[in-house]
C-alpha positions in Angstrom: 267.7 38.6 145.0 268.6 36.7 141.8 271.9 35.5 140.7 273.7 38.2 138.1 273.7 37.6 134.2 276.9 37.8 133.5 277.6 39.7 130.0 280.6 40.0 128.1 282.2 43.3 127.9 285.1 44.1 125.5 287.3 47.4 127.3 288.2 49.3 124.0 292.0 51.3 124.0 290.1 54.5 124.9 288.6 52.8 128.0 291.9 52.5 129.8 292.0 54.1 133.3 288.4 53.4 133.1 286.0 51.9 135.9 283.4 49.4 134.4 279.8 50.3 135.1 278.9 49.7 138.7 276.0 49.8 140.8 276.1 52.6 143.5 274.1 51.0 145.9 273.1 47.9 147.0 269.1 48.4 146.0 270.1 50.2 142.6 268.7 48.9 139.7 271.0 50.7 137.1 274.8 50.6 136.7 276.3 54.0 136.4 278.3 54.3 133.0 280.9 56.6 132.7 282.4 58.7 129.5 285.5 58.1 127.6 285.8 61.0 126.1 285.4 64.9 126.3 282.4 67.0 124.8 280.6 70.1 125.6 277.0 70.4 124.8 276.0 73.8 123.8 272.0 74.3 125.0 269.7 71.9 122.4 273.0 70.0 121.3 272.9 65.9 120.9 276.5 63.5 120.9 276.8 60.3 121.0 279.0 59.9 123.7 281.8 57.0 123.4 282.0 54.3 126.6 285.2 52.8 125.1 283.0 49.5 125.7 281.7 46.7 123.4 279.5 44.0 125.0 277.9 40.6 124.6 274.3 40.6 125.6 273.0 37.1 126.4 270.2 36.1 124.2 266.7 36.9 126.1 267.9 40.1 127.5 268.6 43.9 126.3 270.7 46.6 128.1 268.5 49.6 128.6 270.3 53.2 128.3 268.3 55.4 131.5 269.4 59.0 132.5 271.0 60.1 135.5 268.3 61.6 137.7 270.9 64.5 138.7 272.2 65.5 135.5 268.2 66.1 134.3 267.4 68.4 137.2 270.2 70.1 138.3 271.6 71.1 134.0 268.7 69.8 131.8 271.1 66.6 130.3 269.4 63.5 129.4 269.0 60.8 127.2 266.5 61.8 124.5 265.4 58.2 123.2 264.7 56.8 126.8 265.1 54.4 127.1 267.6 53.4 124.6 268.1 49.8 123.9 271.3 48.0 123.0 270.1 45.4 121.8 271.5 41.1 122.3 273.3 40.8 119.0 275.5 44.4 118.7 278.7 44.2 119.0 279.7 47.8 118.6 281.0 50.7 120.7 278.1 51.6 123.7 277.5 54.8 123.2 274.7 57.2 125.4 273.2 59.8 123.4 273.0 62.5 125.6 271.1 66.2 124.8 271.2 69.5 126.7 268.1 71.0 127.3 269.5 73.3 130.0 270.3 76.9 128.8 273.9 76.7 129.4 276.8 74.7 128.4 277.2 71.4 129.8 281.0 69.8 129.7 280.9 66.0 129.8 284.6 65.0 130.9 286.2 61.1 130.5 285.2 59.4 133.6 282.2 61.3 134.1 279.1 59.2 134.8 276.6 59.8 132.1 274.0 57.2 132.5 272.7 54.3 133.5 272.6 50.8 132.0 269.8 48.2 132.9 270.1 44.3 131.9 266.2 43.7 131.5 264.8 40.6 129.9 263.0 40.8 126.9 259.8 39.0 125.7 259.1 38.8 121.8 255.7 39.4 120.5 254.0 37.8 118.0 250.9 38.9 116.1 247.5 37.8 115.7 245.5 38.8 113.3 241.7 39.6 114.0 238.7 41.8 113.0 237.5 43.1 116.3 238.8 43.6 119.7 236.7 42.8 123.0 235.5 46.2 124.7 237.1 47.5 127.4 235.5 50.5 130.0 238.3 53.0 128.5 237.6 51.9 124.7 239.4 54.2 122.0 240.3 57.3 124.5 243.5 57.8 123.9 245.8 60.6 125.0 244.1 62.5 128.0 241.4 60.3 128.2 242.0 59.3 132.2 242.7 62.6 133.1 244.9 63.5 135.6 246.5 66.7 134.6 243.9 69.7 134.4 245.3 71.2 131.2 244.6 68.0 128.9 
């Protein structure tokens, strides 16, 4: 196992009574965040829900923002631009979009744990420019094109 990265983390007034985000277990991959505020999603609704936390990414490394497994199946809440990506220099509020797709309405309450945050490192791209790209056995088949579910 590698050593933790630590990252700075800001506890806003709304925070207080708070836990920070915590693994659950000792193989979890994901800290569990947890709301500081109350909402109520109405079926196909979207909020930003607020953390009450401000971090300090190292350079090198995002925070990706994952669903809660549980909260997908069992009411139909997730996290519509998964994952989302706090990227190393904000400095604003954390907030996890969440969405309803469930058909009845979901009540986030304060303290409730929302989603999951993953430190992840992050390698930058750079582009070169060419006129052709070597051939590959799968070539331009794009969507679909390996199959896999019968209907595509």
């Amino acid at each position: 196992m590698s050593e933790p990265v630590p990252v700075l983390v800001r506890r806003l007034d709304h925070f207080a009574g708070l836990e920070l985000p915590d693994y659950a277990t000792a193989g979890a991959a994901g800290m569990d965040v947890l709301a500081a505020e109350d909402v109520t999603l109405a079926p196909g609704a979207r909020h930003a829900v607020a953390t009450g936390l401000a971090l300090a990414i190292p350079p090198g490394f995002e925070i990706q923002v994952r669903p809660r497994s549980g909260l997908a199946l069992k009411h139909g809440v997730t996290v519509p631009n998964t994952p989302g990506t706090i990227d190393s220099d904000y400095r604003g509020e954390l907030k996890v979009i969440l969405i309803n797709h469930g058909s009845a309405d979901f009540a986030v309450r304060r303290g409730d744990r929302i989603a999951q945050l993953v430190l992840a490192p992050v390698v930058r791209a750079s582009w070169l420019k060419v006129d052709d790209l070597d051939e590959t056995a799968r070539g331009e088949g794009g969507f679909g094109s390996t199959g896999g579910v019968s209907a595509l």
